[in-house]
N, C-alpha and C positions, 0 to 999 in steps of 0.2 A: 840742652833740652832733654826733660825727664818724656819716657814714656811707660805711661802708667798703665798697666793693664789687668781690668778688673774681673775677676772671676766668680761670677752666681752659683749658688748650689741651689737646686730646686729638689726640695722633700717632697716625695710621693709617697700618700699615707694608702697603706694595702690594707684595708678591711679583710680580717680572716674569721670566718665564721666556722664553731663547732657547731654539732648540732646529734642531739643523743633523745633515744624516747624508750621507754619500759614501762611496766605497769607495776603498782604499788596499791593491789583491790583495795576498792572500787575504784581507784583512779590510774588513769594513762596521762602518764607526767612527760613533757616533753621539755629537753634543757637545751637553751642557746645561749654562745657565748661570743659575742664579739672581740676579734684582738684580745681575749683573754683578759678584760676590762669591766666590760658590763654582762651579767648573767642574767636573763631570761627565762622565768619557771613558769610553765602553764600545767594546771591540773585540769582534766576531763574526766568527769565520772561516768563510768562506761553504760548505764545504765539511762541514767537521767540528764545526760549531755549538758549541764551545767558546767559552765568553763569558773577556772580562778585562774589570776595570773598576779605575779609581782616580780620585779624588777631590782638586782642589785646593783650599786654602783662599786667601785672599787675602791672608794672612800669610804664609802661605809660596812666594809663589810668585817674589818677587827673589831668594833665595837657589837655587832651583830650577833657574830658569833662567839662572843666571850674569849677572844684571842684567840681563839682555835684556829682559823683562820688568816692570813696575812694578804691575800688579796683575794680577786675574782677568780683566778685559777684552782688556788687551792678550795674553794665554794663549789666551784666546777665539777672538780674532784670528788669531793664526797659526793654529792649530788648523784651524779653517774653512779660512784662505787652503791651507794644506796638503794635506788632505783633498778641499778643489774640484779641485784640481790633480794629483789622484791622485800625493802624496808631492811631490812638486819643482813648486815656485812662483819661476819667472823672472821679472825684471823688469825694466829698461834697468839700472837701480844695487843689486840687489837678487836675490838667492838663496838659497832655501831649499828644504831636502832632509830626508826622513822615511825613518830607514834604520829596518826592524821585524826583531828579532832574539829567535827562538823558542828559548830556552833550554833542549837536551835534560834532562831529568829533573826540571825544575823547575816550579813553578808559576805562572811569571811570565813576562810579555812584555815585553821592552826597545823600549823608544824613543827612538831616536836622532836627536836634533834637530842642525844645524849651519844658522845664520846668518851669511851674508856681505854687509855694503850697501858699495859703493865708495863713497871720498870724493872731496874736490876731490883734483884731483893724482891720485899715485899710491897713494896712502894708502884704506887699506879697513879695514875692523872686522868680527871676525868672535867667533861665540858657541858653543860647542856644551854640549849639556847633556843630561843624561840622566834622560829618566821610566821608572819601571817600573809594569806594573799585574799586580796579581794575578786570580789566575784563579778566577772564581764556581764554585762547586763544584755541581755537578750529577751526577743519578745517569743511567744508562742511558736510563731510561724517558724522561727528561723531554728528551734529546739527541737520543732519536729520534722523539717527538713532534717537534720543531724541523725537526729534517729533513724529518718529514712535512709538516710545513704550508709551508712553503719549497718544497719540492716541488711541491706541490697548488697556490702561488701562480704557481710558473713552466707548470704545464700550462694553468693558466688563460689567463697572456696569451698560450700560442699557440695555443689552441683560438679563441682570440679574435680573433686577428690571422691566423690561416691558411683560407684561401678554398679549400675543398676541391671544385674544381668536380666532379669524377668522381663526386662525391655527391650533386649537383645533379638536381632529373627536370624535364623542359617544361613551361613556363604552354600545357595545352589549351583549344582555342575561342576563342584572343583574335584580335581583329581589330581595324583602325584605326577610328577614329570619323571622324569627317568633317574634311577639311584645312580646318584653324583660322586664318584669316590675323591677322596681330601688326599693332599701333597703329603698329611703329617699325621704321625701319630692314627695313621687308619681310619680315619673319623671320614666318615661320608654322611652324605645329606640328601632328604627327600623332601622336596618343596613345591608346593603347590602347582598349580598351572594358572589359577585363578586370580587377581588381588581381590582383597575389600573396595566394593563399589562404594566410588563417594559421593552419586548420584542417588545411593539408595537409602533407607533408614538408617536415621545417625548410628544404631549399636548393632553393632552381626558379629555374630560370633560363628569360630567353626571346633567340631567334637573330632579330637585322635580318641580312637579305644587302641591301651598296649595289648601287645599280643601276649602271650605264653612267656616270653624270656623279655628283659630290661635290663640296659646293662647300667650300672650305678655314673657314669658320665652322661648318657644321652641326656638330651636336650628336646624340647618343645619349647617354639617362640616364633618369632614372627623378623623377616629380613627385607630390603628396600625393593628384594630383584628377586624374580623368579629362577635364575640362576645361581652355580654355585662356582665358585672359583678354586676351591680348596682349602685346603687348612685348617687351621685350631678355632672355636670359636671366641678363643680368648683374645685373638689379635685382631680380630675382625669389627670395623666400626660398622654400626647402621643393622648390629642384631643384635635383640634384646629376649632374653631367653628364661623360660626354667627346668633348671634342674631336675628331673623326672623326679626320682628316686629319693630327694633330699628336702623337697618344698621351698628348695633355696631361688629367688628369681639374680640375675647376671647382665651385664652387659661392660663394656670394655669401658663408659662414662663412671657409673657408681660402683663399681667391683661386685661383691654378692653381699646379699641381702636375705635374712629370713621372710617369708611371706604368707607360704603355707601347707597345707598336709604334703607328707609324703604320699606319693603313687607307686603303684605293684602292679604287677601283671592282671589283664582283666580290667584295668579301671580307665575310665574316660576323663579325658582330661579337656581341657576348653577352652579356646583361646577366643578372648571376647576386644573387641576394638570398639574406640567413638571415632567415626571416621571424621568430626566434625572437629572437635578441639584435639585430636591423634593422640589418645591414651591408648594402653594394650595394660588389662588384666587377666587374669585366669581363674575357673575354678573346677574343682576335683570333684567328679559323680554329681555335680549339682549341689556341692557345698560352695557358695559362693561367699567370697572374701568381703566384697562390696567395696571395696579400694581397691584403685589400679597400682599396677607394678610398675609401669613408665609411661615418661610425657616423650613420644615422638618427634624428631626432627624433620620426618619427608611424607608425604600424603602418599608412597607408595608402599602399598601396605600388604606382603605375601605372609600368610603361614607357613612355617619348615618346623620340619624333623633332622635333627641330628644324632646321629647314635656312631656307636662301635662297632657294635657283631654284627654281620650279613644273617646272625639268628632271628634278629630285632624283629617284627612285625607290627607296626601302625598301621590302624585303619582310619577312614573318613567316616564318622557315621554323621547324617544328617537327619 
């Protein structure tokens, strides 16, 4: 007696999807690639929210592209390389160019690809080859829906990114706490007693005037805690700072950064906060930058002064 015993294999097919988007004016191309199979190309023109889309399969895509090409991936490939490069992708041996051609009366948008790689010598190979994609059809309503939220995304990031000091009102009653001396390097700190109220007007801002002497490290910025524990400000999370002397703004996340004028003795400086989305910008005598220097991580929001010499002098002016 045979015992026979049989063994099933079950293929589990994993869908892997790419997925890459760049702009190529006036259009924002967005490329999908399944299993690196089938290629996905949608054009949006940023303007007139007209979509175009077509679809490659992986059988057709050596005839497509005039052998350029061997499958979905390598389609994939250029595509991305193209679109990063906003249309023309250079390279010591290597050229490629994305001409977009809007066809009056029609419902299709030409793409015009042209590959050139040099070889040894003088000799070079080149490809050109043409996609078309047609145009998703949509009614009024749903175009200007698009528009509106395109819209509604661009107000956002400069509501978001724009530091309207004019709209700012003074941190009243703050005063320094007692001068804090650091574990290192001599660096002591004077920090508010007050924080920014985040029951009160979204932007406040509060005015240091330097006194007579500044020394080329001090700092003005803003820390979680009215308190100071000591040390460098370079190893200290949760304080975001500028540079007095240098217009450089700091903190231990982005390292330094240019942002704006340098400051001297005599001059006011101003640390302005939105207590409401927790950005901290600055501006010097009332030259306002109108961009913030950092996005906040904690709603506890002190002004401080960091400096070196006990000659230092800050004031509060309100």
């Amino acid at each position: 007696m045979w015992l026979v015993i049989l063994v099933f294999s079950v293929a589990t097919t994993i869908i892997k999807s790419d997925l890459y988007e760049n702009t190529c004016y006036p259009y924002r191309f967005i490329i999908e690639s399944k299993n690196r199979t089938l290629v996905t190309l949608t054009a949006e023109h940023e303007t007139l929210k007209t979509l175009y889309k077509v679809t490659v399969n992986d059988d057709d895509v050596t005839s497509l592209t005039n052998q350029y090409a061997t499958d979905s991936g390598d389609l994939y490939d250029l595509l991305e390389d193209l679109v990063a490069n906003h249309c023309t992708a250079k390279q010591v041996r290597s050229l490629k160019t994305l001409v977009i051609n809007e066809i009056d009366g029609e419902d299709e948008l030409e793409l015009n690809f042209t590959v050139e790689i040099s070889l040894r010598g003088a000799k070079r190979r080149a490809w050109n080859f043409l996609l078309k994609m047609e145009k998703v059809q949509m009614n009024d309503l749903e175009r200007l829906e698009r528009v509106i939220k395109d819209l509604t995304e661009k107000v956002n990031v400069i509501t978001n990114h724009y530091m309207p000091c004019e709209k700012s009102i003074s941190l009243k009653g703050a005063s320094f706490n007692e001068r804090k001396n650091g574990n290192h390097y001599s660096y002591s700190l004077l920090s508010v007693d007050k924080a920014f109220d985040l029951n009160d007007a979204r932007y406040q801002h509060l005015t240091f005037k330097i006194g007579v002497s500044v020394d080329t490290r001090s700092y003005i910025g803003v820390t979680s805690a009215s308190y100071y524990s000591g040390g460098d400000v370079t190893t200290t999370d949760d304080t975001y700072w500028l540079q007095v002397t240098t217009g450089m703004i700091y903190s231990k996340h982005i390292g330094t950064k240019a942002y704006t004028w340098a400051a001297k003795a005599g001059d006011n400086v101003t640390v302005i906060v939105d207590v409401k989305k927790l950005y901290v910008g600055f501006s010097l005598n009332s030259r306002c930058e109108h961009h913030w220097a950092f996005h906040l991580k904690r709603s506890s929001i002190f002004a401080s002064v960091q400096m070196i010499s006990n000659q230092e002098i800050f004031e509060i002016v309100e």
